[in-house]
C-alpha positions, 0 to 999 in steps of 0.5 A: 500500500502506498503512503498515500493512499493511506492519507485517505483511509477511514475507519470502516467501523466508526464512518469517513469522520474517524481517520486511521493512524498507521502503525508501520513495522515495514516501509519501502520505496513509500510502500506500506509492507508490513504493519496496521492500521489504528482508529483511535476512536473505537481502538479497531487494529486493521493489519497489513500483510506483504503490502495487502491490508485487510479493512474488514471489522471483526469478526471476520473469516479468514480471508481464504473462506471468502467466497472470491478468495480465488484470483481474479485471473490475468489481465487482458490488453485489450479489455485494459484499454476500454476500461481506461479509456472509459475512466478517461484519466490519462495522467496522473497524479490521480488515485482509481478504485477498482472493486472485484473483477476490474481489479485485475487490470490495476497493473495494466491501467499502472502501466499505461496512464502515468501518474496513477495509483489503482486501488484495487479490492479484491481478496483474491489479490493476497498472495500477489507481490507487492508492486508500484501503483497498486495498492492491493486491499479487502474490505467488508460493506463499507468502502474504508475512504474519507468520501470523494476520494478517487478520480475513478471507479470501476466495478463488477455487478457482484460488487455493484450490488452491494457497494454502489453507494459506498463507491459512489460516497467515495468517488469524487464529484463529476468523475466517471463510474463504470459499472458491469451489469448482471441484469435489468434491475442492477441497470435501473439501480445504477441509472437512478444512482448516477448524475448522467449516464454517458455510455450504456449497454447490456453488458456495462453502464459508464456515467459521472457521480 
């Protein structure tokens, strides 16, 4: 995780209005590798294990049992490219979120948009090396961001389900949301939810907070 993605972090438990305070055992090259992070509110440890942290308030399976523990597989060039061009950023310094099956592409999307660094929340991440412009994290039904954090965001219906407005809180006022679809309800949900929609199919909404 990178120092400063851990600017923006809040704590999951008691809301965005609790910052957490970083308990670091291990740093390199401004990577958080080893360590945790603390809320001085409700006194909740969130660790760090080989750069992956862990935001899910107790009690909470390990993160092997989770039902997405497995990789979320390969990125794809291609598929890489839409996504970054559907988030429009081209440059950096600016901080995505990508949340379930769009996270495979962060080392991609690091790659081709200089400047950027990609959340990318998916537990089936753990046991990937650390890496420049990833900040790799699992987190339970609240975002754990202070709101109108990223310049982006990108999800998977799985995650859309459940964390619309979560992703929506923490993306930034006028930014593009792109949203995979499962069915016709999930698509209703997320025209309602967005300000405008500027691109839609069957398969993915793209529109602005």
């Amino acid at each position: 995780m990178h120092l400063l993605t851990t600017d923006r972090l809040a704590c999951p438990r008691c809301g965005p209005a609790f910052g957490l305070i970083l308990l670091a055992d291990r740093v390199v090259d401004r990577r958080v590798l080893e360590g945790s992070f603390g809320c001085a509110n409700c006194r909740e440890r969130f660790p760090v294990r080989g750069g992956f942290g862990d935001f899910r308030p107790p009690p909470a399976a390990p993160l092997a049992e989770d039902p997405r523990a497995a990789d979320p597989g390969p990125d794809d060039p291609e598929g890489a490219l839409r996504l970054a061009a559907m988030l429009g950023v081209t440059e950096g310094p600016a901080t995505l979120l990508l949340l379930g099956g769009p996270a495979r592409q962060a080392e991609r999307l690091v790659a081709m948009v200089p400047g950027v660094e990609v959340v990318a929340v998916h537990p089936g991440l753990r046991e990937r090396p650390e890496g420049e412009g990833v900040s790799r994290l699992h987190v339970s039904t609240v975002l754990p961001f202070f709101s109108a954090t990223f310049r982006g965001v990108a999800m998977d219906a799985a995650w859309a389900a459940t964390h619309l407005d979560e992703a929506l809180r923490v993306a930034a006022p006028g930014v593009r949301v792109v949203v995979e679809l499962s069915d016709a309800a999930l698509a209703r949900r997320v025209t309602k939810a967005l300000q405008d929609v500027l691109l839609q199919t069957e398969r993915l909404i793209v529109g602005t907070r």
